[in-house]
VMD Tcl script that builds the backbone (N, CA, C; Angstrom):
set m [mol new atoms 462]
animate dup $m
set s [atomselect $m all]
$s set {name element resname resid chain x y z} {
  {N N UNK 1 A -16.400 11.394 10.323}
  {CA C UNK 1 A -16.030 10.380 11.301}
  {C C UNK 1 A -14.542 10.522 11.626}
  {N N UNK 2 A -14.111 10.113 12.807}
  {CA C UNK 2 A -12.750 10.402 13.350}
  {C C UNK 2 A -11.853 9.082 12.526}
  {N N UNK 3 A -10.967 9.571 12.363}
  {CA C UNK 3 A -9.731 8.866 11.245}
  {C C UNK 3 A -9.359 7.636 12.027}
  {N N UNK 4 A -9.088 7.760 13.560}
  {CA C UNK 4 A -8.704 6.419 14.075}
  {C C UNK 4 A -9.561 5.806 14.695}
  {N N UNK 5 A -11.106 5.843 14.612}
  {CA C UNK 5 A -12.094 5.156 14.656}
  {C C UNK 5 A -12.357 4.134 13.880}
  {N N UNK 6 A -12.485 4.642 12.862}
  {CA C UNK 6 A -12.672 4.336 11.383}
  {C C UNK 6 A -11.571 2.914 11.217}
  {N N UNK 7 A -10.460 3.524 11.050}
  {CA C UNK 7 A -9.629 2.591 10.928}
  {C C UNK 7 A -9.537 1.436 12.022}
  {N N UNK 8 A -9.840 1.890 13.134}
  {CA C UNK 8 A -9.838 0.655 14.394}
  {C C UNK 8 A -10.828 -0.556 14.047}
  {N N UNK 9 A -12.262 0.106 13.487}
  {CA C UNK 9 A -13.216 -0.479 13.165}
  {C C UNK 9 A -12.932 -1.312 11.852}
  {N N UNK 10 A -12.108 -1.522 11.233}
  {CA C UNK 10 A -11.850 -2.383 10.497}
  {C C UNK 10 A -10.492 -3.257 10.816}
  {N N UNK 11 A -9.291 -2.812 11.496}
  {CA C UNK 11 A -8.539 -3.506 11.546}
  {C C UNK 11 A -8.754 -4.704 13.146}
  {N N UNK 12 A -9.355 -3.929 14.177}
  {CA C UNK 12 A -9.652 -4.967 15.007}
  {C C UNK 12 A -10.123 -6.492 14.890}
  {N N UNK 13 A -11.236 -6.428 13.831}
  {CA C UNK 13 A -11.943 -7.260 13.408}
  {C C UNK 13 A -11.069 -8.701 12.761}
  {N N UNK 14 A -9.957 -7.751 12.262}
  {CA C UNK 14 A -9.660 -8.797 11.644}
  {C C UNK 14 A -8.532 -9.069 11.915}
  {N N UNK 15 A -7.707 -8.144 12.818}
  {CA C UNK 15 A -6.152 -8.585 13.550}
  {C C UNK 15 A -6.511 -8.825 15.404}
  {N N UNK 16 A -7.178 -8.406 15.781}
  {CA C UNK 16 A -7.610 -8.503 17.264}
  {C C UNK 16 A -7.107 -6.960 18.001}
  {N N UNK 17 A -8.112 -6.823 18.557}
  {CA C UNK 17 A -8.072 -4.948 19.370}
  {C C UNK 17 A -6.684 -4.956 19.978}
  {N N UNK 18 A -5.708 -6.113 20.387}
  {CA C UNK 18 A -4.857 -5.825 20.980}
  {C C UNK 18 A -3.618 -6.106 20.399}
  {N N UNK 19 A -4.097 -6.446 18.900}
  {CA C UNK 19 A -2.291 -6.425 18.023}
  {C C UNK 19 A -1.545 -5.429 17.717}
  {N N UNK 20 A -0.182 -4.746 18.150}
  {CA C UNK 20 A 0.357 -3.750 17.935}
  {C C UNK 20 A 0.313 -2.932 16.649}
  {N N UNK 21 A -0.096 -4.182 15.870}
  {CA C UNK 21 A 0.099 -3.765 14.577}
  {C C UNK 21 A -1.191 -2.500 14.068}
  {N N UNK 22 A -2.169 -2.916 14.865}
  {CA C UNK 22 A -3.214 -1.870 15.161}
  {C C UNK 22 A -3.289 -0.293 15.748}
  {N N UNK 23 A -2.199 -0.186 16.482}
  {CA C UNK 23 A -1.705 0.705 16.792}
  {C C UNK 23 A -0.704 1.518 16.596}
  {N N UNK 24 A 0.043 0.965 15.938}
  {CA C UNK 24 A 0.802 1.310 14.818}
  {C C UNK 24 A 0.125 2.073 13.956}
  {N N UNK 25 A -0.567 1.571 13.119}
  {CA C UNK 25 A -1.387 2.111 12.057}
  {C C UNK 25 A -2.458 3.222 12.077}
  {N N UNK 26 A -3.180 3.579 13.451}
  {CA C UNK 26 A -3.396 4.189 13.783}
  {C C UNK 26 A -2.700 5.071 14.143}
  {N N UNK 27 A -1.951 5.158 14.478}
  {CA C UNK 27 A -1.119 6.406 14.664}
  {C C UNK 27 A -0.340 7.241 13.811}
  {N N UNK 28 A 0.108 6.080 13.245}
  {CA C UNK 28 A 0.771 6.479 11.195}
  {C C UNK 28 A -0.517 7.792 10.809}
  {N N UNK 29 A -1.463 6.725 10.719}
  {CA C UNK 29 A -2.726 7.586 10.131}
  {C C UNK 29 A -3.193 8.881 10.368}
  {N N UNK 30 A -2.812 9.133 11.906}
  {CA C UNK 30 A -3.243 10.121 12.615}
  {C C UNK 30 A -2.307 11.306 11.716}
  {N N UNK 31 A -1.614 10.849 11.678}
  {CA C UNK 31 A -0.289 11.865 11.287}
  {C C UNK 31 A 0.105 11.938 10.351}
  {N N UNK 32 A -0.588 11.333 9.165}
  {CA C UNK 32 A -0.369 11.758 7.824}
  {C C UNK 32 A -2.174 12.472 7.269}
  {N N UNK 33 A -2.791 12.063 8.008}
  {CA C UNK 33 A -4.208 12.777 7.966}
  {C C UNK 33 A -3.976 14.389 8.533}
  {N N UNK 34 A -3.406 14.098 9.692}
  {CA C UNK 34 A -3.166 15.547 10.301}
  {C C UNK 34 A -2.401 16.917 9.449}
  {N N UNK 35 A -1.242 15.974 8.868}
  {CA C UNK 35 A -0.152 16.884 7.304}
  {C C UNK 35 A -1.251 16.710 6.613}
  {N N UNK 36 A -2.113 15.587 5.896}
  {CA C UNK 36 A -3.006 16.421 4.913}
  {C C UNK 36 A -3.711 17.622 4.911}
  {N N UNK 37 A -4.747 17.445 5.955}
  {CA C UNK 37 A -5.618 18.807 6.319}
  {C C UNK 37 A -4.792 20.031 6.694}
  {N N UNK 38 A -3.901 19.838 7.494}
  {CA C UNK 38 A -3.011 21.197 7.571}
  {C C UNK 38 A -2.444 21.514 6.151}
  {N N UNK 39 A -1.713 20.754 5.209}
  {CA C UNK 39 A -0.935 21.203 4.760}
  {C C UNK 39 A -1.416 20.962 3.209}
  {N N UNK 40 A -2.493 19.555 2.806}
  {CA C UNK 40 A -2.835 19.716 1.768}
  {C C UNK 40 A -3.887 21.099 1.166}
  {N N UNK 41 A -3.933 21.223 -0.130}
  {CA C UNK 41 A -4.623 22.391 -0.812}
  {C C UNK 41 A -6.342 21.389 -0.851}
  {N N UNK 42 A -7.140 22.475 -0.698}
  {CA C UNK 42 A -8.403 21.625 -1.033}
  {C C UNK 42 A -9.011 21.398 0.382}
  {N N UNK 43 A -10.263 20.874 0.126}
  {CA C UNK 43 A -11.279 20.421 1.183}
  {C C UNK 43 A -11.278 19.237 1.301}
  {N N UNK 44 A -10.892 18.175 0.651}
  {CA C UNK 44 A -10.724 16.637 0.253}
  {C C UNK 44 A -9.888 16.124 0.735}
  {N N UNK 45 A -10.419 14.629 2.027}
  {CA C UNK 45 A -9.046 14.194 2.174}
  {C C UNK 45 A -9.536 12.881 2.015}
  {N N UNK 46 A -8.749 12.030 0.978}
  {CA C UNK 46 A -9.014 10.450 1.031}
  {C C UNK 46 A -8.524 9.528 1.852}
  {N N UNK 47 A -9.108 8.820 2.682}
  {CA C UNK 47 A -8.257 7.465 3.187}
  {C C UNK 47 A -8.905 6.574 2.958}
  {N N UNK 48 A -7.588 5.888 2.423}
  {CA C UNK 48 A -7.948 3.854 1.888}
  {C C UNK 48 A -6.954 3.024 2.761}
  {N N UNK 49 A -7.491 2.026 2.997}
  {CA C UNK 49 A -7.100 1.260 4.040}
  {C C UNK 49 A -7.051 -0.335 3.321}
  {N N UNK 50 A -5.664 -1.192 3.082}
  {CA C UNK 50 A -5.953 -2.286 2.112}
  {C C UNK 50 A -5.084 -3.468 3.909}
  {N N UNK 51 A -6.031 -4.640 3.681}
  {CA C UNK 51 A -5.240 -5.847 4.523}
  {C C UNK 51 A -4.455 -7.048 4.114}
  {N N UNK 52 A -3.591 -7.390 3.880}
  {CA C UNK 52 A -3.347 -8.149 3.225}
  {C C UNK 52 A -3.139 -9.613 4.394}
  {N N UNK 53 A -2.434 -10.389 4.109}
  {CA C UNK 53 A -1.509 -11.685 4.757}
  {C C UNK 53 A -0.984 -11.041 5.729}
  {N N UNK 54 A 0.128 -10.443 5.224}
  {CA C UNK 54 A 1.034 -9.766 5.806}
  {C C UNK 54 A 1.546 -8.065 6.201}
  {N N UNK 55 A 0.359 -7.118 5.476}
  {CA C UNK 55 A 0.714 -6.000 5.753}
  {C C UNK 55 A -0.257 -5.193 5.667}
  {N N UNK 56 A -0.403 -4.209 6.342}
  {CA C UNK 56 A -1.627 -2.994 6.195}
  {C C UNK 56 A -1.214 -1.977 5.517}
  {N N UNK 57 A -1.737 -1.527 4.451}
  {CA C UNK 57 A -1.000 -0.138 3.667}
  {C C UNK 57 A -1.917 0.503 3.821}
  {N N UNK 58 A -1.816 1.929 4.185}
  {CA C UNK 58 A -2.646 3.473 4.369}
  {C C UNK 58 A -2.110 4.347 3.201}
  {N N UNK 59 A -3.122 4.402 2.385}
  {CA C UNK 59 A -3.100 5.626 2.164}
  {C C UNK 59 A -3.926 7.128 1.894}
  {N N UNK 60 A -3.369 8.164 2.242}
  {CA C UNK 60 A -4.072 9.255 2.792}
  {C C UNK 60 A -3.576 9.955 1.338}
  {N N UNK 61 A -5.047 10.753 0.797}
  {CA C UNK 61 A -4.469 11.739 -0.743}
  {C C UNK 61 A -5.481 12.835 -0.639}
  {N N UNK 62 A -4.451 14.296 -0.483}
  {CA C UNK 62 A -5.119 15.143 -0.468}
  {C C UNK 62 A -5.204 15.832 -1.885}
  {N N UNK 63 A -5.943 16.681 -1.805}
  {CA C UNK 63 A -5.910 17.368 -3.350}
  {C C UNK 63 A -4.967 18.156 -3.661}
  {N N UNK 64 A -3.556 18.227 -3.427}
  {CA C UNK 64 A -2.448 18.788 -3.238}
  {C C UNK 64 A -1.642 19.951 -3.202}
  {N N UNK 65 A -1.004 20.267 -3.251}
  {CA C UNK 65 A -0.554 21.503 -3.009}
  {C C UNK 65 A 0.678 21.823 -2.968}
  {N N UNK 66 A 1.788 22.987 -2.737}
  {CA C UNK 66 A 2.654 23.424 -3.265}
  {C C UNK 66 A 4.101 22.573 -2.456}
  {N N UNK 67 A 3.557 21.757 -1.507}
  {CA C UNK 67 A 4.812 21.013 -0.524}
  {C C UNK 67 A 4.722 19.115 -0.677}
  {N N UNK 68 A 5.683 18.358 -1.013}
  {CA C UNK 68 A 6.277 17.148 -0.466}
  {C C UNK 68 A 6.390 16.895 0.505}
  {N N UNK 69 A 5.962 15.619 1.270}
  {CA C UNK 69 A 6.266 15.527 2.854}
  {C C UNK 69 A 8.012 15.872 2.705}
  {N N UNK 70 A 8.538 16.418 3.914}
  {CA C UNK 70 A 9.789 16.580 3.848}
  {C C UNK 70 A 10.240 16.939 5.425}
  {N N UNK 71 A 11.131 16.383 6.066}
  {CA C UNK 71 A 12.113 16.330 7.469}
  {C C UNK 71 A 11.897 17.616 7.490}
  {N N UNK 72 A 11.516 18.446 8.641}
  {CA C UNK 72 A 11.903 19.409 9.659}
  {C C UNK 72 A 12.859 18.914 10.379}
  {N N UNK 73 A 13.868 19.669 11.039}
  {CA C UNK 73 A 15.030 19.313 11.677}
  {C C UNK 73 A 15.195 20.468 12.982}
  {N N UNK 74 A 14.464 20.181 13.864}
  {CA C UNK 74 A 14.176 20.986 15.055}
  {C C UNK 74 A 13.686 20.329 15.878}
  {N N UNK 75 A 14.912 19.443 16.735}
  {CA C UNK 75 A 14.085 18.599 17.549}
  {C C UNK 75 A 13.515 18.792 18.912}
  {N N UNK 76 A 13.747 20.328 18.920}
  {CA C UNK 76 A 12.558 21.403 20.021}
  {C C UNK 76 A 11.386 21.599 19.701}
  {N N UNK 77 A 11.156 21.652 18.423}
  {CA C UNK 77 A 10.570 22.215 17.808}
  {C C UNK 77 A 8.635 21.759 18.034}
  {N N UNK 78 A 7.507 22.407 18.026}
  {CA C UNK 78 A 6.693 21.751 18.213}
  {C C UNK 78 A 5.765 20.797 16.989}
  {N N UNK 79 A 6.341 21.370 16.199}
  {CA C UNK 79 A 6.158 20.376 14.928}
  {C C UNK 79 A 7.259 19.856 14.128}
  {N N UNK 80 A 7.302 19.270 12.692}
  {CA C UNK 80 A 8.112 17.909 12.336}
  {C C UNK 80 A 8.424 16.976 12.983}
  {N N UNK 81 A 7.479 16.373 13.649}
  {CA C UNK 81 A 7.984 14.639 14.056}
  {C C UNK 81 A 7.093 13.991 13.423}
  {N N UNK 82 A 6.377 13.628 12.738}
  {CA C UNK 82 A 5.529 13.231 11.877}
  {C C UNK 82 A 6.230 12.181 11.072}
  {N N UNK 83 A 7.523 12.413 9.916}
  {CA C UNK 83 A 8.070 11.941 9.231}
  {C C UNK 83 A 8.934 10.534 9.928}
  {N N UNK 84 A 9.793 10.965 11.117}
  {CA C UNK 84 A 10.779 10.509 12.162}
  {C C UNK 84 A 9.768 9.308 12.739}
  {N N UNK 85 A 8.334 9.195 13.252}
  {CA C UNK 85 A 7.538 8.493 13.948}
  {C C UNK 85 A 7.181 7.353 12.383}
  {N N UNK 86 A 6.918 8.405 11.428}
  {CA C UNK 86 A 6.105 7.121 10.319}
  {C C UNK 86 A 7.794 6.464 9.700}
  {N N UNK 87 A 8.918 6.812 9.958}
  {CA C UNK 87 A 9.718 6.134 9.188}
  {C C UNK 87 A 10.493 5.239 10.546}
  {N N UNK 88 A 10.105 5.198 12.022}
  {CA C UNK 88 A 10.416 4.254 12.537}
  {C C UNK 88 A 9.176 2.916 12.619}
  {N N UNK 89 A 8.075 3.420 12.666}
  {CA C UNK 89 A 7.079 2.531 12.753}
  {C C UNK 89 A 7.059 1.610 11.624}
  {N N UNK 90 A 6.652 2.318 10.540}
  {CA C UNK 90 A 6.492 1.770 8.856}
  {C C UNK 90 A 7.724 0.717 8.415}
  {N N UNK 91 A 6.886 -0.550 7.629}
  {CA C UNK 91 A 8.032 -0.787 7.177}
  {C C UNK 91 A 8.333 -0.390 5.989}
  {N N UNK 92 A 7.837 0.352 4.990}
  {CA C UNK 92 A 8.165 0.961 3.980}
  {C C UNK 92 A 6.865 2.407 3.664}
  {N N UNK 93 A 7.169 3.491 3.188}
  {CA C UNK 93 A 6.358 4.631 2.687}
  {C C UNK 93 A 6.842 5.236 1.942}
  {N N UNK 94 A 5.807 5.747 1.691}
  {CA C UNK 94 A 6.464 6.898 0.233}
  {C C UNK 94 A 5.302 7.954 -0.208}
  {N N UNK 95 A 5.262 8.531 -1.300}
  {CA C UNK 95 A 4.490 9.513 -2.046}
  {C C UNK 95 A 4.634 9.761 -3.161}
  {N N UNK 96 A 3.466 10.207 -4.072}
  {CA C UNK 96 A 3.469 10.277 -5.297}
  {C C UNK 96 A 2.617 11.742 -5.955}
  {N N UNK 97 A 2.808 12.317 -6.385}
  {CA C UNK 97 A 2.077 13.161 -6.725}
  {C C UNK 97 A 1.054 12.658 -7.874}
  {N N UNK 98 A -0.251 12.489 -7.867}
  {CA C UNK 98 A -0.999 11.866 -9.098}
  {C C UNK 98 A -0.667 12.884 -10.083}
  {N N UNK 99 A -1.607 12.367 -11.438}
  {CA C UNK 99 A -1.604 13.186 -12.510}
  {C C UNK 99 A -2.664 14.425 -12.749}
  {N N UNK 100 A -3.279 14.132 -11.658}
  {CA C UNK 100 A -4.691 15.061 -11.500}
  {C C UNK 100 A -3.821 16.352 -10.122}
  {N N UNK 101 A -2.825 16.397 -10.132}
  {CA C UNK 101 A -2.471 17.281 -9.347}
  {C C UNK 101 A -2.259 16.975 -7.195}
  {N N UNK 102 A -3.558 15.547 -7.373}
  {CA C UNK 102 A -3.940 15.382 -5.638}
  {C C UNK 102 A -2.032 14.691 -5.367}
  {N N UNK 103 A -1.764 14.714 -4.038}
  {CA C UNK 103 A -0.556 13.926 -3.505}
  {C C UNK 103 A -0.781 13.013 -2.724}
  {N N UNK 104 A -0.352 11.816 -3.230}
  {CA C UNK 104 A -1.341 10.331 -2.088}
  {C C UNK 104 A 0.233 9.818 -1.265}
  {N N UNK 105 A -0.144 10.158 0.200}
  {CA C UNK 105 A 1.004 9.331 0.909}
  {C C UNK 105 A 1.066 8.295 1.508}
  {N N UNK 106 A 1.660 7.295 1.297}
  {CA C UNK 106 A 1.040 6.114 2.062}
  {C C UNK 106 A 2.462 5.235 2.511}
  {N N UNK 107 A 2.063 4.356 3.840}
  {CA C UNK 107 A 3.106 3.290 3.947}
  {C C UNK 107 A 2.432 2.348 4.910}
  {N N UNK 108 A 3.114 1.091 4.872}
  {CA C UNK 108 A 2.569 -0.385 5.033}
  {C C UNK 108 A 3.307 -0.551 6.560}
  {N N UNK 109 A 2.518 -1.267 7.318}
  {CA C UNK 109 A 2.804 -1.745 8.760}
  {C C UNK 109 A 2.939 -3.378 8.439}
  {N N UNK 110 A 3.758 -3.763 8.703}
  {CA C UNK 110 A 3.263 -5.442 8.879}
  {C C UNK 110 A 2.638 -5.815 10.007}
  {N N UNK 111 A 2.283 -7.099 10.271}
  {CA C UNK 111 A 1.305 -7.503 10.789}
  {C C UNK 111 A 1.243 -9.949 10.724}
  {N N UNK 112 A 1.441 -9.591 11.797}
  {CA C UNK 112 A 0.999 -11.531 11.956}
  {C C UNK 112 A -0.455 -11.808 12.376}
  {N N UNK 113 A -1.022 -12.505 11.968}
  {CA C UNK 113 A -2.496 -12.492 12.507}
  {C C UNK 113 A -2.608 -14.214 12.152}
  {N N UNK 114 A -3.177 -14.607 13.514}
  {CA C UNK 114 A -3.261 -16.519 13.087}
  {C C UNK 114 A -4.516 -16.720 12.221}
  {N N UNK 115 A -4.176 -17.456 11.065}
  {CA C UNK 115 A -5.042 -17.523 9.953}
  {C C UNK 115 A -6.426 -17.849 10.566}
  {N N UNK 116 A -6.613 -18.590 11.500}
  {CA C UNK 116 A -8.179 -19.523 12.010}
  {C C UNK 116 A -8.818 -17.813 12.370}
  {N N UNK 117 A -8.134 -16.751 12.773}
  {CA C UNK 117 A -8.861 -15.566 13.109}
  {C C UNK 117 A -9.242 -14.534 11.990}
  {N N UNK 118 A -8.513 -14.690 10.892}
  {CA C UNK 118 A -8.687 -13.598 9.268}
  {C C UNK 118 A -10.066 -14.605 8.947}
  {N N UNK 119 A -10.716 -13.499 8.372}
  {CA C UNK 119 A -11.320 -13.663 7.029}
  {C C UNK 119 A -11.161 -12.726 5.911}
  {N N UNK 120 A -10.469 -13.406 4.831}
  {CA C UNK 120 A -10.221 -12.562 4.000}
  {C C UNK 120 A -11.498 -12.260 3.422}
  {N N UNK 121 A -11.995 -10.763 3.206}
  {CA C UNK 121 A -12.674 -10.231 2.313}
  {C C UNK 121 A -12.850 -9.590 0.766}
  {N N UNK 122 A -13.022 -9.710 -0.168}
  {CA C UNK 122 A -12.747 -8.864 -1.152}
  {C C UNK 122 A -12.174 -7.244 -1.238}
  {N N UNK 123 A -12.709 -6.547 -0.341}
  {CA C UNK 123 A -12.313 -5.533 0.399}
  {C C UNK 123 A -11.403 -5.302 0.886}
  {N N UNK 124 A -10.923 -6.140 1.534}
  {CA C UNK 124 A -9.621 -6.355 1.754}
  {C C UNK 124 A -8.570 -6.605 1.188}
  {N N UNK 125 A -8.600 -6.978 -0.055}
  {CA C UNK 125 A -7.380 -7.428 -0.752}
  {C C UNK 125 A -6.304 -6.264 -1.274}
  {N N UNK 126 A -5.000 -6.519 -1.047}
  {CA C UNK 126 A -4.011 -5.435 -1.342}
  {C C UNK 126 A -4.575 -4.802 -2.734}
  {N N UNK 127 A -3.961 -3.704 -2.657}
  {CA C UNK 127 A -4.131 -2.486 -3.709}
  {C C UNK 127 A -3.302 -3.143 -4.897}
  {N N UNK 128 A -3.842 -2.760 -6.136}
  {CA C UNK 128 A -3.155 -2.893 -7.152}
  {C C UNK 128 A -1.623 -2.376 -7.169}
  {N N UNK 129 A -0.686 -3.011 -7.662}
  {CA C UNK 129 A 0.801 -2.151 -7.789}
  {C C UNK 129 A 0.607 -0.744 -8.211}
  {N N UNK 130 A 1.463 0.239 -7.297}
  {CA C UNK 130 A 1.108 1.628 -7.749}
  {C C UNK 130 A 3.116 1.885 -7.957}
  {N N UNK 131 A 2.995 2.920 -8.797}
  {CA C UNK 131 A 4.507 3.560 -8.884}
  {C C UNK 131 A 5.148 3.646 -7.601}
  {N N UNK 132 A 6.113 3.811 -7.681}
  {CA C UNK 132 A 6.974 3.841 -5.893}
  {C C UNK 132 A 7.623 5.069 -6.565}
  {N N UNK 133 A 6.853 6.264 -7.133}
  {CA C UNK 133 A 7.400 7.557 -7.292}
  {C C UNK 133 A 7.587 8.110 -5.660}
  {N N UNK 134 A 8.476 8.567 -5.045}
  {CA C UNK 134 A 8.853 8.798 -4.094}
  {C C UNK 134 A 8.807 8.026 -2.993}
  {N N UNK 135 A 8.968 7.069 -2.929}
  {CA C UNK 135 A 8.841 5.681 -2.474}
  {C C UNK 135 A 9.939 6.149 -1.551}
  {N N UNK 136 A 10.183 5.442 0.072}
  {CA C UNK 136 A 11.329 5.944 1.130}
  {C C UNK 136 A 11.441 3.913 1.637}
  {N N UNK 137 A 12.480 3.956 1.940}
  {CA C UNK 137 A 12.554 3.011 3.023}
  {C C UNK 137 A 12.269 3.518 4.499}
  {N N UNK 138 A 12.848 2.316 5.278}
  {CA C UNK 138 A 12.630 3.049 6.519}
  {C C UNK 138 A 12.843 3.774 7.263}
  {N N UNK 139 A 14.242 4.424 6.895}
  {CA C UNK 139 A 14.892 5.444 7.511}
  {C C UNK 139 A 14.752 6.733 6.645}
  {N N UNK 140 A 14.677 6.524 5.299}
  {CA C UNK 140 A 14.913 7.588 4.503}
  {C C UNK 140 A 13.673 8.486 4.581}
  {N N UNK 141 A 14.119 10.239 4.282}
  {CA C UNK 141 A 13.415 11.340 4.316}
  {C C UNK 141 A 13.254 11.922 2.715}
  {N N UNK 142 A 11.901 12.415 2.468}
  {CA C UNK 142 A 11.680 13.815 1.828}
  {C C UNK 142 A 12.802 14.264 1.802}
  {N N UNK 143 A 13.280 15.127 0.577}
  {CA C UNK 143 A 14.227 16.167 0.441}
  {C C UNK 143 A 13.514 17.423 0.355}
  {N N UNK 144 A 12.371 17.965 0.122}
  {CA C UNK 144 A 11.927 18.792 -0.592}
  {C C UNK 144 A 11.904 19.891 0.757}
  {N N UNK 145 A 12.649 20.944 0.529}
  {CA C UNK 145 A 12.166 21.815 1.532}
  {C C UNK 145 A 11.657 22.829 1.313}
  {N N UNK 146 A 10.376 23.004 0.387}
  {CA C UNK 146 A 9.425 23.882 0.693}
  {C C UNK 146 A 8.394 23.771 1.565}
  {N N UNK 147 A 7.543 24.709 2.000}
  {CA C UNK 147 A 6.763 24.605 3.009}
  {C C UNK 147 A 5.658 25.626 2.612}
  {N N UNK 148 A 4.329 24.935 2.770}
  {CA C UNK 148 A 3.265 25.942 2.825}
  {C C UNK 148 A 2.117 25.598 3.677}
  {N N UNK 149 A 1.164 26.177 4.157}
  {CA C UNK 149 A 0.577 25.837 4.992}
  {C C UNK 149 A -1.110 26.278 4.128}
  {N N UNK 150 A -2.524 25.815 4.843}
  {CA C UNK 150 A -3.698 25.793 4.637}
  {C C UNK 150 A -4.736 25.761 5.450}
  {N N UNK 151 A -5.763 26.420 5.592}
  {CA C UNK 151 A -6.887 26.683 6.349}
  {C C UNK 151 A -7.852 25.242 6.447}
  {N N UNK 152 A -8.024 24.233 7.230}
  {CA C UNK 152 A -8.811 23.340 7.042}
  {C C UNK 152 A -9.443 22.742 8.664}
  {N N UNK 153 A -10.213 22.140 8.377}
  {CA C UNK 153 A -10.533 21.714 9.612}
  {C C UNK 153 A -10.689 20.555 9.333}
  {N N UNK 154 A -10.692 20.032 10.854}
  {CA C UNK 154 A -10.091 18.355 10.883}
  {C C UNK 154 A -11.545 17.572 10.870}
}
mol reanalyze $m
mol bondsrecalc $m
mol representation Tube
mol addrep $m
């Protein structure tokens, strides 16, 4: 199934098809799904999607591989804007490498939604606290400048 389908189909429902915050997130998604399959190792790509009160957190974990998200600096260039788009949109992201080797990247959009329109679901409820091992604010970049690339389809 297409990544910003998926995700539309759950956040509409419960923020309305026309809250920015929806589009936002979709697009985050697009583009850290897109660095997974290109760039993660493996056939596996996870996305979890948590709603809270106040914020939507994505995160995308591929089975990982030899690169950290990290700034390209070529602003001709036809790739690296990925990082530049999720660290103006996002209000916070980051990455972690698990212990099983996969790399889960994720960051949170906020979001206002008038309570008479939520229903909170169990499903919905924010993710347990995870490490903020490579955790960025909103401006801040990846340092890591290695680069490798992978055969996958989207």
């Amino acid at each position: 199934m297409n990544g910003r389908r998926w995700l539309l189909g759950r956040l509409e429902p419960l923020l309305g098809a026309e809250h920015s915050a929806c589009d936002d997130s979709v697009l985050l998604l697009s583009e850290t799904l897109t660095n997974a399959i290109v760039h993660g190792g493996g056939d596996l790509v996870e996305v979890d999607a948590y709603v809270d009160t106040a914020n939507i957190r994505i995160e995308v974990t591929d089975e990982g591989g030899a690169s950290v998200p990290h700034h390209v600096d070529d602003p001709q260039g036809e790739h690296g804007r990925g990082l530049p788009i999720l660290s103006m949109l996002a209000k916070s992201w980051g990455f972690e490498q698990l212990d099983d080797g996969r790399l889960r990247v994720w960051f949170e959009v906020p979001h206002t939604a008038p309570p008479d329109t939520r229903t909170t679901r169990p499903e919905d409820a924010p993710p347990p606290p995870r490490p903020h091992d490579g955790a960025r604010d909103e401006s801040a970049f990846a340092a890591n400048s290695s680069v490798h690339s992978g055969d996958r389809d989207h």
